[in-house]
N, C-alpha and C positions, 0 to 999 in steps of 0.2 A: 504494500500500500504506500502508494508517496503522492503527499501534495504538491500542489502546482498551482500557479494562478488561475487556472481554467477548472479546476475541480481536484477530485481526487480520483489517480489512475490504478488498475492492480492490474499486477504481474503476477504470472507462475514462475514455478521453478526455475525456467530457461530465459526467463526474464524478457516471454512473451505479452505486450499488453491482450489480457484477457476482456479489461472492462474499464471504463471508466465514467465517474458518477458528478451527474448535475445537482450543483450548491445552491443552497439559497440563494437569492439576490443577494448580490454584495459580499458574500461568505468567502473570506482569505484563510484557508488552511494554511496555520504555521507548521504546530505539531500534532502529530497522529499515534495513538495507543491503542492496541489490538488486545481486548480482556477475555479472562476466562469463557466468560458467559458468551462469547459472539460479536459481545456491541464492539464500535470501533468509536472514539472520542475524538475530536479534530477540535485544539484552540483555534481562535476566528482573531485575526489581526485589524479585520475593519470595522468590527462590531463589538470585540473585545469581548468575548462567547466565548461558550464550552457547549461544544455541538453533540449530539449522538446519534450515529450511524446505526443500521441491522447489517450482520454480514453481508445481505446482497445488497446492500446501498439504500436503503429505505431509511427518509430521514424521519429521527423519533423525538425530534425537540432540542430544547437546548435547557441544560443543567447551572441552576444558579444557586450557587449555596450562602451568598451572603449577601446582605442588602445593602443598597448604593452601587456606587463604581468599585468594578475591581476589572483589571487588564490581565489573565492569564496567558501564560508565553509556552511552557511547556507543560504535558501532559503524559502520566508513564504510570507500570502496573504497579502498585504496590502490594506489602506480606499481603498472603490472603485475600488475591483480587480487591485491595484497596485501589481510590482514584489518587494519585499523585498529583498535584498543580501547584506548577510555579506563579506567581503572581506580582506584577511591576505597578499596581499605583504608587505618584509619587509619594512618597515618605511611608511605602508600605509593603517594600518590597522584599517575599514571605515564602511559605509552602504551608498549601493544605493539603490534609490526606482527608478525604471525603470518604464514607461508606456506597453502597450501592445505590440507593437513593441519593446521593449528593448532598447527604448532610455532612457539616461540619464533623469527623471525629479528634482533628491535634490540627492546629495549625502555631508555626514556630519560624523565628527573624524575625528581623527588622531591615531598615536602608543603614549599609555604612561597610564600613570596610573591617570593622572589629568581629572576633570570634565568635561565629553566630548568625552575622550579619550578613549580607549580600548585595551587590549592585548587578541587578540585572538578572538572577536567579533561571537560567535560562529552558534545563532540563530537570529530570531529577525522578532515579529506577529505584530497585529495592531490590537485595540479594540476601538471602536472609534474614536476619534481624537487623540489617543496618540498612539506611538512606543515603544514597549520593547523588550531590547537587552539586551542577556545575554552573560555579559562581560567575559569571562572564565579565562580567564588569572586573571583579576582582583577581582576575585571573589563573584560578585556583577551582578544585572539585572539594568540596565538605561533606565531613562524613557524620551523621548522625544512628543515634538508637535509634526504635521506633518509638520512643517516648521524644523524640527532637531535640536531644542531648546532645551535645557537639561531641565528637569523639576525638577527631585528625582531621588535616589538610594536606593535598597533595599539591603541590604549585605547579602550572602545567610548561608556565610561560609563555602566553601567547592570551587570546581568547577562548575560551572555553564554552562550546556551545552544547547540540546534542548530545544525548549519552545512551547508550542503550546496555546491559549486559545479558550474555547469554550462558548458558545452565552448565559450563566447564567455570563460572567465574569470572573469564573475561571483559573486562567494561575498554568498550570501544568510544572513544570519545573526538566527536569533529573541535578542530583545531581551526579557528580559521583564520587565526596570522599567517600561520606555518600552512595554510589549505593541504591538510593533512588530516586524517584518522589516525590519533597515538590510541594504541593497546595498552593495557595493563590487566596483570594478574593479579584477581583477589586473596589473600592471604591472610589467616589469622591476627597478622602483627602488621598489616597495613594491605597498599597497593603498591607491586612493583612493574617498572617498564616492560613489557613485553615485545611489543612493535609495534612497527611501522606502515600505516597503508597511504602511500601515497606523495609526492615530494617535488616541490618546488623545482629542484635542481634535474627531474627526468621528465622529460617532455610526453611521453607514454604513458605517465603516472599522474600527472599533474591533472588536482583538485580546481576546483573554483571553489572556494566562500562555502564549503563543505557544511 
C-alpha cells in the first residue's frame, strides 16, 4: 500500500499495481498502517485527518479522538493492535496510542528538544513492549515503554522520518538528509546499525526524500 497525491495505490508481491483507491475530496495521504483486523488508516495532510480504509478500499470514516485541532503526521500498529499517532499542533507536539475505537488510551511529549520531547514526531511502530518515535525535527528515534516512559535515544544524524519494523527486529528507518533507508537491529541493550538501503554516492541506489 503507498500513498500518492492521486490516492492510495496496492501492489502484490512483484510489485504489480493491482488497485488503486479514490480519496475523498481533498484527502492527502501522508502515512499509511495496515492492522490486525483489515482496516488500513491513512493520516490526511490537507484536512489534518485520520482516515479509515476496508481492505478493499471502502472508505469507513474518519477517526477523531480528541476535540479541537490536532494535525496527525504519522500512523503505525501498536502492542496488541493498538493505533499509534504522531501528532504536530503547535506547542503540542505528542503520541497517542488510541484503542480500536479511537479512544484516547496514553498519550505522552511535549514540543522541545528535551528528553521526552519532540519536534516534528514524524513516525512511531511498537516491537514488543517498547515504542519508537522518530523524532524529525530533533534528529534522533526515542524509545519508550508502553506506559510513554523515555527509555534511550538513538541519534540518527540527519532527518528522521518513517519507520516501520519487521518480526526479525529490524527497524528500517527513511533518512532523508542522507535519502537513504538506515537499518538497525533490535536488541535487549538498545538498537544497533545494521544497514544500508540506499546512497547518495551510487546512482543505481539513489533515494529521493525517502
Amino acid at each position: 500500500y503507498v500513498a500518492g497525491t492521486s490516492g492510495i495505490r496496492v501492489f502484490d508481491g512483484q510489485g504489480k499495481l493491482v488497485d488503486e483507491w479514490l480519496l475523498p475530496d481533498g484527502v492527502l495521504p501522508l502515512y499509511l498502517a495496515l492492522f490486525p483486523d483489515g482496516q488500513l488508516l491513512a493520516t490526511d495532510g490537507n484536512h489534518r485527518g485520520l482516515h479509515r480504509f476496508s481492505i478493499d478500499g471502502r472508505y469507513l470514516g474518519e477517526a477523531k479522538p480528541v476535540d479541537g485541532e490536532w494535525r496527525p503526521l504519522g500512523v503505525g500498529v501498536g502492542n496488541s493492535g493498538d493505533i499509534l499517532v504522531t501528532e504536530a499542533t503547535p506547542g503540542r507536539h505528542r503520541v497517542f496510542v488510541l484503542n480500536n475505537q479511537s479512544k484516547v488510551n496514553l498519550e505522552f511529549g511535549r514540543e522541545g528538544s528535551g528528553t521526552g520531547e519532540f519536534i516534528f514526531p514524524n513516525s512511531a511502530a511498537a516491537y514488543r513492549d517498547r515504542i519508537y518515535v522518530s523524532d524529525g525535527g530533533n534528529g534522533r528515534v526515542q524509545v519508550f515503554d508502553e506506559q510513554g516512559r523515555f527509555l534511550y535515544n538513538v541519534v540518527s544524524g540527519g532527518m528522521p522520518r518513517g519507520l516501520a519494523i519487521d518480526s526479525r527486529g529490524r527497524l528500517f528507518l527513511a533518512e532523508r538528509a542522507s535519502n537513504a533507508i538506515l537499518v538497525y537491529q533490535i536488541a535487549e541493550e538498545g538498537m544497533r546499525p545494521w544497514g544500508l538501503l540506499g546512497s547518495p554516492a551510487l546512482a543505481a541506489d539513489l533515494l529521493s526524500l525517502p
